[in-house]
ROTOR-526745 format. One record per atom (N, C-alpha, C): y, z negated, x negated; residue in three letters. Coordinates in steps of 0.001 Angstrom, whole numbers, plus 500000, padded with zeros to 6 digits. Example, Ala and Ser with C-alpha at 12.3 -4.5 7.8 and 13.67 -1.06 7.14 Angstrom:
494310492200486810ala/495500492200487700ala/496700492200486800ala/497750492920487150ser/498940492860486330ser/500030492130487100ser/
END
This chain:
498805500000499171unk/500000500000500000unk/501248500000499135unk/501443499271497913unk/502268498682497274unk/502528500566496695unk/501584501390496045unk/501426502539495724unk/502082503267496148unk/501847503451497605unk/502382504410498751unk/503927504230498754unk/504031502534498822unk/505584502592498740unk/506536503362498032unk/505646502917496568unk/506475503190495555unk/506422504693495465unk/505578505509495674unk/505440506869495430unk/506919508064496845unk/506601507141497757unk/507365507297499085unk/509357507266498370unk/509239506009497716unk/510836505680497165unk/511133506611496467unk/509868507183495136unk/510067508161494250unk/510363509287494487unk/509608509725495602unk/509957511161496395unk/511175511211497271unk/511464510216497545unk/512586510031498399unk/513902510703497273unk/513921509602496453unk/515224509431495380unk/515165511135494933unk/514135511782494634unk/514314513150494056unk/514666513994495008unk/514436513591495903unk/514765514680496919unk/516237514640497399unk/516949513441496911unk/518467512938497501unk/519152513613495918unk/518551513648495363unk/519000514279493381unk/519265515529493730unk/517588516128494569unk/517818517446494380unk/519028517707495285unk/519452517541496438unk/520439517514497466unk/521585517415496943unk/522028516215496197unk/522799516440495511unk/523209517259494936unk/522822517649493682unk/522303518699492947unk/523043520008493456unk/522062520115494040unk/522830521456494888unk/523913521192496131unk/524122520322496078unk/525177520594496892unk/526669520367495524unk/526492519919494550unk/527419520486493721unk/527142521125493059unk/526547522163493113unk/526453523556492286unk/527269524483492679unk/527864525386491735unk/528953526305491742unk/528315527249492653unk/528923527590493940unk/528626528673494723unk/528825529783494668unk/528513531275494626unk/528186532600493837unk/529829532673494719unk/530047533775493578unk/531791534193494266unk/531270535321495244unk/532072535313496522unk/531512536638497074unk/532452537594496598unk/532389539000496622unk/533288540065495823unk/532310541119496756unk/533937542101496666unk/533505543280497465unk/532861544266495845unk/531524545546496502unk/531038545538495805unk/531074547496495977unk/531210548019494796unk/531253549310494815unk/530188549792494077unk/529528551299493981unk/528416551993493426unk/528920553033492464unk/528363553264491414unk/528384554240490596unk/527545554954490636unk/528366556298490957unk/527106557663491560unk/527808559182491370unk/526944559624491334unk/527161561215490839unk/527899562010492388unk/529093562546492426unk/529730563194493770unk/531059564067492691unk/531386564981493585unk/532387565911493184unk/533362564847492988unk/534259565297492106unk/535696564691491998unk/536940565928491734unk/537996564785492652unk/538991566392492494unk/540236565557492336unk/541016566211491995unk/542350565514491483unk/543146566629491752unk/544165566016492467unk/545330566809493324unk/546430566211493154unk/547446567014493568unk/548574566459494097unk/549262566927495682unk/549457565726496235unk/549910565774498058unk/550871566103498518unk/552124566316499157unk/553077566833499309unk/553111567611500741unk/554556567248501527unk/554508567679502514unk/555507569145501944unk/555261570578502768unk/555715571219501916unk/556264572467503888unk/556878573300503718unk/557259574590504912unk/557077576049504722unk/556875576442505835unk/556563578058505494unk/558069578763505917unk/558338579813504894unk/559552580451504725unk/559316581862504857unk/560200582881505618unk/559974584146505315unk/560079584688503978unk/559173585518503365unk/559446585938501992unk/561285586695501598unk/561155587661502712unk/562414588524502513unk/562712588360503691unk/564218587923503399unk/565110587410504644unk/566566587912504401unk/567173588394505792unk/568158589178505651unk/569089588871506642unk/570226588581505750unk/571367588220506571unk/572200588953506854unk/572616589551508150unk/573244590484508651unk/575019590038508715unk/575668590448507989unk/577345590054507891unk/577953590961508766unk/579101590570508710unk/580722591531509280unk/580854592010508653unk/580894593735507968unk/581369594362506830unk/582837594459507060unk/583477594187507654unk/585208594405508447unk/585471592990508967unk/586876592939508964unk/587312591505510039unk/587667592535511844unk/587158592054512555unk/587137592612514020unk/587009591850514974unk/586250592538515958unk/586243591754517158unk/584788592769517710unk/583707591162517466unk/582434591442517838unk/582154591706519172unk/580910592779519588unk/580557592610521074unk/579329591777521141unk/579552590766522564unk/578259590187522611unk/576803590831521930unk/576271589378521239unk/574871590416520847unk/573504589839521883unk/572823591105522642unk/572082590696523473unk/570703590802522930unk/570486590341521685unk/569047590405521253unk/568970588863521287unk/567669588510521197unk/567181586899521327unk/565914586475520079unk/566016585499519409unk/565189584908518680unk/564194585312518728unk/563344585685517765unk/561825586503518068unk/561839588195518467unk/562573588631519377unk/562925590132519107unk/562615590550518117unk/561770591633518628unk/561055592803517546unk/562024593671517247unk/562801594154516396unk/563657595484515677unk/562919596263514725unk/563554597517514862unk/562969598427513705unk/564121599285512920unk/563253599978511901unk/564705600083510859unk/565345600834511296unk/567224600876511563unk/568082602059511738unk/568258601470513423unk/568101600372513305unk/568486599866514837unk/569232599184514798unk/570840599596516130unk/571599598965515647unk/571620597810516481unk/571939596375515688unk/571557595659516144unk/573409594836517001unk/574505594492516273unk/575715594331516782unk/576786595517516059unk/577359595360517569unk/578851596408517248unk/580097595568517384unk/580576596024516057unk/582452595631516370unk/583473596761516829unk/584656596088517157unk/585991596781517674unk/586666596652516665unk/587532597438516584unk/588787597175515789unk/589672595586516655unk/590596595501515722unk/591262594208515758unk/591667594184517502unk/592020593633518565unk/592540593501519587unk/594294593713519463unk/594859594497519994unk/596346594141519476unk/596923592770520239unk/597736591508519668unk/598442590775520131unk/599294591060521321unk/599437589660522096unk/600013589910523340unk/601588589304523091unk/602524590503523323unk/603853589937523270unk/604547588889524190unk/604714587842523551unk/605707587200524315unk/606804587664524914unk/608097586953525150unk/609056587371526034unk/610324587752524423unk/610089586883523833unk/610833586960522407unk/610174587835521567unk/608465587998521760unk/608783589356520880unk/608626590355521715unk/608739590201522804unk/609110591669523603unk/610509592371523104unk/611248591108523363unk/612516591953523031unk/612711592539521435unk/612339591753521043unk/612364592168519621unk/611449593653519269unk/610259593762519981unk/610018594924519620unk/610653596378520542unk/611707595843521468unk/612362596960522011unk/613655597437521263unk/613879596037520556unk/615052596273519580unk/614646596910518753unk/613871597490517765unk/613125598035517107unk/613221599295517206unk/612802599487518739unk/612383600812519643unk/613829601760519644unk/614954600624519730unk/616223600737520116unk/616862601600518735unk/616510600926517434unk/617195601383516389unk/616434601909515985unk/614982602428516068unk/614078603447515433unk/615009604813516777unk/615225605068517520unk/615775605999518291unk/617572606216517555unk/617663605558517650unk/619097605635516855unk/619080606430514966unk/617940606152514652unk/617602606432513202unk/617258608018513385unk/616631608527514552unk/616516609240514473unk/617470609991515138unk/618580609727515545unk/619531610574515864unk/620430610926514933unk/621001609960514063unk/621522609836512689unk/620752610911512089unk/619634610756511569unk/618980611593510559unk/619083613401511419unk/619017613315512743unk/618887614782513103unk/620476615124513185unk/621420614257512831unk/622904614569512884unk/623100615160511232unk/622236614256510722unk/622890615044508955unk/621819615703508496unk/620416616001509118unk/620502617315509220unk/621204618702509684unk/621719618352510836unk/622384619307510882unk/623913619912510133unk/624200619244509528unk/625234618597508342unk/625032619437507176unk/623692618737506762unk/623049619639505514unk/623162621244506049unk/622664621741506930unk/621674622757507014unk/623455623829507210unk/623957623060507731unk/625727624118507501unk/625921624137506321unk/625800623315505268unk/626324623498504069unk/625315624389503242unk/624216624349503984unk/623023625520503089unk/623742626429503138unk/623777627064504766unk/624072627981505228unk/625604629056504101unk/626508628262504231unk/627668628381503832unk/627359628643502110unk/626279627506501727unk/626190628075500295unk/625325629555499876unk/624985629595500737unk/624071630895500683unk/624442631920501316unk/625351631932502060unk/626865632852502191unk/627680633174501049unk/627889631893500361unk/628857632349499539unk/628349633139498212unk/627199632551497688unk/625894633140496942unk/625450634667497176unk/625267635029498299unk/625006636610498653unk/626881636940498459unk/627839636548499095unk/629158637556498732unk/629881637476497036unk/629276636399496327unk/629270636255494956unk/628735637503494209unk/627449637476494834unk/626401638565493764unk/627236639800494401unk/627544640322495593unk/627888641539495447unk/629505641815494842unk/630318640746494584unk/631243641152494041unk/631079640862492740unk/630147640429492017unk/629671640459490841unk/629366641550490434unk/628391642851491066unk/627967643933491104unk/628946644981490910unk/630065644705490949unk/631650645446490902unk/632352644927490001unk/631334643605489261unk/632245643663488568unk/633815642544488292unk/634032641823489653unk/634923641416490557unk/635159639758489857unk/633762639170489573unk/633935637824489621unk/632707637599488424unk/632740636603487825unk/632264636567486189unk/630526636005486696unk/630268636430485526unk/628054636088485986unk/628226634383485795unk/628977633906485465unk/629138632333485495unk/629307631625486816unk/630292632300487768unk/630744632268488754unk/629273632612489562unk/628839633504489506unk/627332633452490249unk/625975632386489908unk/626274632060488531unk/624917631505488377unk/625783629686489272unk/626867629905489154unk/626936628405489865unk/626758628467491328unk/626980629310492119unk/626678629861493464unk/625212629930493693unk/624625630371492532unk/623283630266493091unk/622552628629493282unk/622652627889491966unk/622346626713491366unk/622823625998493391unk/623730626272493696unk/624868625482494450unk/623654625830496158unk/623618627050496451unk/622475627265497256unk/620834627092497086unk/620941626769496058unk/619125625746495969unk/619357624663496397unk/620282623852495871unk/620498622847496116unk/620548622411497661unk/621237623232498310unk/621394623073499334unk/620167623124500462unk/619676624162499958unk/618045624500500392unk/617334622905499875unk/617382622661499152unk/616578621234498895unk/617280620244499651unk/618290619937499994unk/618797618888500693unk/618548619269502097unk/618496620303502588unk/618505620671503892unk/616714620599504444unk/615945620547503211unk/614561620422503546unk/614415618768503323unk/615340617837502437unk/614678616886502483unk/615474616270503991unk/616513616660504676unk/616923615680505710unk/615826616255506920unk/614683617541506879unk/614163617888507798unk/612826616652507900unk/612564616265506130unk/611670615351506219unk/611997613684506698unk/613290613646506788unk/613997612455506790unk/614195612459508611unk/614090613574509451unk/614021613566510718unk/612611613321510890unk/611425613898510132unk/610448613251510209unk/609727611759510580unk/610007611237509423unk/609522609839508877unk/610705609316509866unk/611976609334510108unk/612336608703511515unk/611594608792512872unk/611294609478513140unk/610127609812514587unk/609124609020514454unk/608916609559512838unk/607135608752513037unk/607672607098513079unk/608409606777512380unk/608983604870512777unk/609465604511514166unk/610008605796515171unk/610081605428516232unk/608481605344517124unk/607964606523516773unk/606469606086517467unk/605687604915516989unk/605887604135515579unk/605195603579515526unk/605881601776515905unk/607357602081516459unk/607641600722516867unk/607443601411518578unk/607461602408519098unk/606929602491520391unk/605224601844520646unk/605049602329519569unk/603257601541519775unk/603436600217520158unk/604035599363518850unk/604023598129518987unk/604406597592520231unk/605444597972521071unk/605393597776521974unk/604986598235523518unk/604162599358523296unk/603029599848524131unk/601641599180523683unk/600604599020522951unk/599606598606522648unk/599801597276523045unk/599635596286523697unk/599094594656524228unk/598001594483524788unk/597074593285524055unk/596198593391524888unk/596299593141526324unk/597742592472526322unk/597948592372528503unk/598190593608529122unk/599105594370528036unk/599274595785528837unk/598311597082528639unk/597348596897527612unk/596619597829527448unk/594915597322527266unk/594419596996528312unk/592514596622528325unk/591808597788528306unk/592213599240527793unk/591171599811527615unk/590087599972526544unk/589029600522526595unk/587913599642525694unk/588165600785524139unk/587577600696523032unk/587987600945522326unk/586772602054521666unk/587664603173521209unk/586898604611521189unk/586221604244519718unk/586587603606518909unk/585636603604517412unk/585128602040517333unk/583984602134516635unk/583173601183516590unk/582385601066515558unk/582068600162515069unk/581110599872513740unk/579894599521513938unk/578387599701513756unk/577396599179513860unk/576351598779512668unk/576354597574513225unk/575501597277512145unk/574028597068512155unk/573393598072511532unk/572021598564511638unk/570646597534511472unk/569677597558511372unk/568343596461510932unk/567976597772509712unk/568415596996508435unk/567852597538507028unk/566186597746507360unk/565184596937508143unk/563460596971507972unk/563068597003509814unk/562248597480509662unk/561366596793510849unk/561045595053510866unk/561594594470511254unk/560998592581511644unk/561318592317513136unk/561837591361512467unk/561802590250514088unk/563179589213513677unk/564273589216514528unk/565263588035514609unk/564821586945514487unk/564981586083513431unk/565051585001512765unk/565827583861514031unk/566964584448513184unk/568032583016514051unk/569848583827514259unk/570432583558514982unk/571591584536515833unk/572570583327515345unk/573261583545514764unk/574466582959513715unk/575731583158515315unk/576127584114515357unk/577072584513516397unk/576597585377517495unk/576535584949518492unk/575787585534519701unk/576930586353520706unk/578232585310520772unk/578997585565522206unk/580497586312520837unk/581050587236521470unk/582070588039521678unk/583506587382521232unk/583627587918520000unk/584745587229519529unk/585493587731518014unk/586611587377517638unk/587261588039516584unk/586399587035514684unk/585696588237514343unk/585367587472512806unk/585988588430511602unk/585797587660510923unk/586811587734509391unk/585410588605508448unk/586105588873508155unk/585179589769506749unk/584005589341506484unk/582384589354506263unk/581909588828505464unk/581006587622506570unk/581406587133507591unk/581005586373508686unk/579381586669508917unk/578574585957509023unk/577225585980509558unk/576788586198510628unk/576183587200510813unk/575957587269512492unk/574509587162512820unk/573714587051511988unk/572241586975512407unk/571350587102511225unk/570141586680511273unk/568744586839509818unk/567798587810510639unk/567212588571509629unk/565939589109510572unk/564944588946509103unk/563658589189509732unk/562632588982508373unk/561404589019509198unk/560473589678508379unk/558826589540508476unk/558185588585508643unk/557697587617510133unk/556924586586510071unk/555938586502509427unk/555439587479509537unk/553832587983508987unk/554021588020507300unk/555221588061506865unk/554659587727505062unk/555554586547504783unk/554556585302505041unk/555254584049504757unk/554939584013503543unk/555878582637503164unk/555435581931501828unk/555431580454501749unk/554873579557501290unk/554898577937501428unk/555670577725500304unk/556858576546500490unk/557909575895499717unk/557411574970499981unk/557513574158498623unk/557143572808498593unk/557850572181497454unk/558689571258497466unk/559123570611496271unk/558160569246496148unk/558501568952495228unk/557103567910493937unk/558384567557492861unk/557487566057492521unk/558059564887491810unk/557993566156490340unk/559011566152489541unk/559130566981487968unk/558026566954487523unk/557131565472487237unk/556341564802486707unk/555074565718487065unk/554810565895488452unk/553432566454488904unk/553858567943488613unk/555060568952488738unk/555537570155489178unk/554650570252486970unk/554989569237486119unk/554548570222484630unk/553208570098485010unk/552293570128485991unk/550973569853485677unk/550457571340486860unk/551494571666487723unk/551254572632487890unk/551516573891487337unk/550563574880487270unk/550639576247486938unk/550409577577488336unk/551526578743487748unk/550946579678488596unk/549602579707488563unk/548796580043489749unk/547323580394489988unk/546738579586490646unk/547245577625490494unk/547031576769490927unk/546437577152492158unk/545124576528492763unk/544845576700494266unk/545300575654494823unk/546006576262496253unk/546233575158497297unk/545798575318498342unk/545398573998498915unk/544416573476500524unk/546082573382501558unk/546376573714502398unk/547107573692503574unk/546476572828504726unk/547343571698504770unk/546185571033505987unk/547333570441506953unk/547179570111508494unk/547750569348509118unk/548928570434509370unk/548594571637509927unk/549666572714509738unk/549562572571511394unk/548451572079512140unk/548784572517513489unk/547332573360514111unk/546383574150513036unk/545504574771513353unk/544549573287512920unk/542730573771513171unk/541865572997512622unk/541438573233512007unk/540995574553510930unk/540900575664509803unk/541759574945508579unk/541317574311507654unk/541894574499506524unk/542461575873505479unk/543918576117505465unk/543958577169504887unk/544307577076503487unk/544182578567502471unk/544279578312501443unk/544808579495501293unk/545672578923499779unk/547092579393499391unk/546656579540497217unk/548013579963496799unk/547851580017495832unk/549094579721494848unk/549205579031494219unk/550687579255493329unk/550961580573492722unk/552438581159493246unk/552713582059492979unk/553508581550491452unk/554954580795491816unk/555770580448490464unk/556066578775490904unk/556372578306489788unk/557161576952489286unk/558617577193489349unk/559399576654490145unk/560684577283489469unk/561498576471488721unk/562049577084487407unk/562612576291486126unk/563100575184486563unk/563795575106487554unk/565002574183487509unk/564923573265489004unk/565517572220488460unk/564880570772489758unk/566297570341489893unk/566194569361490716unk/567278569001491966unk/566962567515492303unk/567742566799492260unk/568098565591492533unk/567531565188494497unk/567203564258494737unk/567066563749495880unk/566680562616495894unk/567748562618497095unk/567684560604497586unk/566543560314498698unk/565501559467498117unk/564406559206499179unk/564799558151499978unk/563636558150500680unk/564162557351502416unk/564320555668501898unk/563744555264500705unk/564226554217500298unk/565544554063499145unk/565799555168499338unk/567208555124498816unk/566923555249496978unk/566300555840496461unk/565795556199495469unk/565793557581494629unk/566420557786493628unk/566882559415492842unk/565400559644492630unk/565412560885492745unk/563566561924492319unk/564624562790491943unk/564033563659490947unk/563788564580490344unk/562698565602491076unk/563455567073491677unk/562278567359492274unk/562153568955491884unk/561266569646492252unk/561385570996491716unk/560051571505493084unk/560930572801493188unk/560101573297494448unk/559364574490493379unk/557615574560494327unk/556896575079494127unk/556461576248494884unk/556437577547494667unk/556255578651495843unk/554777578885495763unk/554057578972497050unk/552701579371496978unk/552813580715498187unk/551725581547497833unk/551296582689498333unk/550440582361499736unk/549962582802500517unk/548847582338501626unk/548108583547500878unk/546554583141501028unk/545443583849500530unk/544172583818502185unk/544696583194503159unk/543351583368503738unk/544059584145504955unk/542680584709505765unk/543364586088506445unk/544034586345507469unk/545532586998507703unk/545824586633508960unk/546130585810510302unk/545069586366510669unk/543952585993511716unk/544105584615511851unk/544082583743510946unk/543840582351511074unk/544868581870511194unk/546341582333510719unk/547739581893510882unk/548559582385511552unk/548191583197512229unk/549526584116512841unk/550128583292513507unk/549622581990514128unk/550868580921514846unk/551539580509513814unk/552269580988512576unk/552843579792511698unk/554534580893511831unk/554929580091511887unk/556255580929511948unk/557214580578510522unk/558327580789510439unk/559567580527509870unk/559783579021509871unk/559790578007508444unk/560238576457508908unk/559503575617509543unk/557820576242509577unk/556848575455509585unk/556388574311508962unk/556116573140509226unk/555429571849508336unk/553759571878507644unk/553923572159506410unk/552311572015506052unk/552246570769505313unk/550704570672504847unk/550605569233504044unk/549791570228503045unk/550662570123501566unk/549940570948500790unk/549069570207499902unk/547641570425499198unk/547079569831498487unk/546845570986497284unk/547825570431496160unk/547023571140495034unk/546200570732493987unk/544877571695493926unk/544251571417493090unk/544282571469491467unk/544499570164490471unk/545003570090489579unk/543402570368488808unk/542271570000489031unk/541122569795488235unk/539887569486489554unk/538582570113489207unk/538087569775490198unk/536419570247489923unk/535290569046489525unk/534318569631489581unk/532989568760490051unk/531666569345490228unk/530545568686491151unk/529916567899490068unk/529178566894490702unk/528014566260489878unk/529207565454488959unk/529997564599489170unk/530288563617488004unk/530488562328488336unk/529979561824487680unk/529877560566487607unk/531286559090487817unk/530932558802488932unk/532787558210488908unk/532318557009489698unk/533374555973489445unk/533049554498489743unk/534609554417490624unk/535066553774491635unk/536160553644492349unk/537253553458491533unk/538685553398491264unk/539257553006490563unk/539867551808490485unk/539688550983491446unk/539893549809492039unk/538537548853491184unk/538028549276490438unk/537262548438489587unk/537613548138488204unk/538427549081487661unk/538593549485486627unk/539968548349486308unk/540027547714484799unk/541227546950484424unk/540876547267482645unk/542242546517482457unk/542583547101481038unk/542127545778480649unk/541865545630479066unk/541612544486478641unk/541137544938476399unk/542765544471475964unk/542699545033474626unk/542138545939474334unk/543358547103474864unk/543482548193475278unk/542025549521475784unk/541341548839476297unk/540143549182476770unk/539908549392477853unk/538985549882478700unk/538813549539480207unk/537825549601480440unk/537549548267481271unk/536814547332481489unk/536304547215483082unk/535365546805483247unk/534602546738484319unk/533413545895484650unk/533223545178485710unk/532173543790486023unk/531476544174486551unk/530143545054486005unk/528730545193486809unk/527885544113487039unk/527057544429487849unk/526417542932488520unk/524928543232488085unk/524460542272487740unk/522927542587486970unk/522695540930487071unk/521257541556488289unk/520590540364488319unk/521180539175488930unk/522348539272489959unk/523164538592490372unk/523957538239489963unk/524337538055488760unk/525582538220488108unk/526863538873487701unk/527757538601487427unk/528540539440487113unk/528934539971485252unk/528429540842485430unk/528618541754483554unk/529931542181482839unk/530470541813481930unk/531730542382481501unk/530916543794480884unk/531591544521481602unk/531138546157480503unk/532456546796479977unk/532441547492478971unk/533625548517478413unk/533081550208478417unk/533958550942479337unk/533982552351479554unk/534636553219479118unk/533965554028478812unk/534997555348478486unk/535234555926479741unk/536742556188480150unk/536928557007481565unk/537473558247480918unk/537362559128482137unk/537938560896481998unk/539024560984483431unk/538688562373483996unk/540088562472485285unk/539660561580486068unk/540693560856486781unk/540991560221487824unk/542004560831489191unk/541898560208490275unk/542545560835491408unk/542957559756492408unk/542818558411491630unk/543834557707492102unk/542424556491492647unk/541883557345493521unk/541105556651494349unk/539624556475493199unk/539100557787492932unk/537939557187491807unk/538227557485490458unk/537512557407490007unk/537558558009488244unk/536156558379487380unk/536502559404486752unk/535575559406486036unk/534655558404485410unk/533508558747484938unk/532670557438483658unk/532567558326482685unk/532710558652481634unk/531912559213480435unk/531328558768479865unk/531339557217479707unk/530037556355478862unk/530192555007478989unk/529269554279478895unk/529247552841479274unk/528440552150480293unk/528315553592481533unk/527626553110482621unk/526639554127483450unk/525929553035483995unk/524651554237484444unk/524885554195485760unk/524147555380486295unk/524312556122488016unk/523452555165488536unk/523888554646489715unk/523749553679490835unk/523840552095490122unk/524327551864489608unk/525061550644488997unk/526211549848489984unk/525760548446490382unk/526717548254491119unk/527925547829490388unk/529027547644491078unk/530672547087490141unk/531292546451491438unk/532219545442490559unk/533178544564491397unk/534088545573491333unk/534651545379492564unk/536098545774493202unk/536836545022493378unk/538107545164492668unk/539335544339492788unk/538886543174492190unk/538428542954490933unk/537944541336490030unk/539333541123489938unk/539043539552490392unk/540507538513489970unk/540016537743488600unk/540980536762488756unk/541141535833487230unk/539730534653487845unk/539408534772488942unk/537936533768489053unk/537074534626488305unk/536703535940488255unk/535303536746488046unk/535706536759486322unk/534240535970485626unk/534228536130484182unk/532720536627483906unk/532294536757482979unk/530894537558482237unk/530047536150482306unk/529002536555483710unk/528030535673483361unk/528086534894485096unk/529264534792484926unk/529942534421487176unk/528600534886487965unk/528288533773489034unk/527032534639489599unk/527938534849491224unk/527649536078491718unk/528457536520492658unk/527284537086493472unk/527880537531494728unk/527138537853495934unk/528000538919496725unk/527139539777497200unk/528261540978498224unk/528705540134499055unk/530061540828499394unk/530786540458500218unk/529934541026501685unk/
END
């Protein structure tokens, strides 16, 4: 009996040890847990980017005038040598009551100018007359002898002259008339007194066969030289603009392939870098932040057919492919930390947690390459804190 006791106490006490025991033993850290495995990897860059007409044409005012309504509408099909708006010549101004009078006063002494001028014409044209009288009775009493060849050559000299003055006051009755008709205009031509429509006109043609873009000036009105009146351009040969951080734009090259996604269709389409262009541009992001940005032009490569809904100023989400190949070996990148100047990673072996050191290759943010250090289907901690050390016994999360 005494036996039993004692054997009963003994088993007791070990069993309150072992309890103990484990109930202060370090409990496995749980940690979320990632796989190392062979899958494509691709490395891109994202970017929201628009589709632009390639060749786009802006239709101006070659003259300052006065446009006629233009009755074409957005999307309108044109073809080349079609005219698309016509101008008028200028409208003439409507006289007030002050410059009414003023342009009758005008009217008043352009009529007077020309009475003057047809008075000394007739002035002149007696003194021709008379010199060329006296010129013919010169020469024949010269011919006798009568009166000296000096005396004639001044008679003659004396009737040219006269002939030239008598032709310039005929031009001087001229150019008076024409100043009276042209201050009679001024005050005949108003647009209050004169609405008839206007016999010459300018048109301005469609250089290609497309389609109206966007109508700058639609409704009927006076423009200045050079004024915009409308775009036309080829929907059908778009191109994707996309500007990109400087940083990603040196990593692209013409040829680059690009994925088009979130355009609106369910077809992923694909595109191509046409050019880089040299030179970048400042922009303030929505957190109020300078980028450096440089727009990228891509080509569309897939057919038609699959885009014809994309118009002018469309939204794409462009993905370009910077590097991209099957079968490699990549561990999340969310495992990966630096550690004297190395990178480092906590595989789990045997319930534990392993300090390992890797060689990595491309990354894409989300995984990364392995090139050495670690084997395919190997598990790894994700996101190790300052608890997880070499040897830590841990458990999936």
């Amino acid at each position: 009996m005494k036996l039993n006791r004692t054997s009963a106490l003994i088993l007791t006490a070990a069993l309150l040890l072992a309890l103990l025991a484990w109930g202060f033993w370090p409990a496995p850290l749980v940690v979320e847990v990632g796989i190392a495995e062979h899958a494509t990897l691709r490395v891109t860059v994202e970017e929201e980017g628009q589709t632009r007409v390639k060749d786009r044409y802006i239709l101006s005012a070659p003259v300052a005038g006065y446009l006629r309504r233009i009755t074409l509408d957005v999307g309108d099909s044109v073809s080349q040598g079609q005219v698309l708006a016509e101008m008028e010549p200028l409208r003439p101004e409507v006289l007030d009551p002050r410059a009414r009078a003023r342009a009758q006063a005008q009217v008043a002494a352009a009529r007077a100018a020309v009475k003057r001028a047809e008075q000394q014409e007739t002035a002149v044209q007696a003194e021709a007359e008379y010199a060329r009288s006296d010129y013919n009775r010169k020469k024949q009493l010269q011919e006798k002898s009568l009166v000296s060849r000096e005396a004639l050559d001044q008679a003659a000299t004396r009737s040219r002259e006269a002939s030239a003055e008598l032709r310039s006051a005929g031009f001087a009755v001229e150019v008076a008339r024409h100043e009276l008709e042209a201050a009679e205009t001024a005050l005949q031509y108003s647009t209050a007194g004169n609405g008839a429509a206007a016999t010459e006109t300018v048109a301005i043609k469609a250089p290609i066969d497309s389609r109206v873009l966007r109508i700058h000036h639609e409704s009927e009105g006076v423009l200045v030289t050079g004024a915009p009146l409308l775009e036309i351009g080829d929907p059908a040969a778009l191109e994707i603009a996309v500007d990109v951080l400087s940083a990603d734009a040196v990593r692209i090259q013409p040829g680059t392939a690009v994925e088009l996604l979130r355009w609106g269709g369910q077809q992923t389409l694909d595109a191509v870098v046409r050019t880089v262009e040299p030179t970048g541009f400042t922009h303030i992001s929505a957190l109020g932040v300078e980028e450096q940005r440089v727009w990228v032009i891509a080509d569309l490569v897939s057919p038609r057919t699959e885009w014809e809904q994309l118009g002018d100023g469309y939204r794409v989400e462009a993905h370009f492919i910077l590097w991209e190949e099957e079968d490699v070996l990549q561990v999340p990148t969310s495992a990966l930390f630096r550690q004297n100047g190395n990178w480092m990673l906590f595989a789990i072996k045997n319930g534990k947690a392993s300090l390992e050191a890797v060689t990595t290759g491309q990354t894409n943010g989300l995984a990364t390459r392995i090139m050495d250090g670690l084997a395919a289907g190997t598990e790894v901690i994700l996101h190790p804190d300052d608890r997880i050390a070499d040897g830590v016994r841990v458990t999936e999360k």
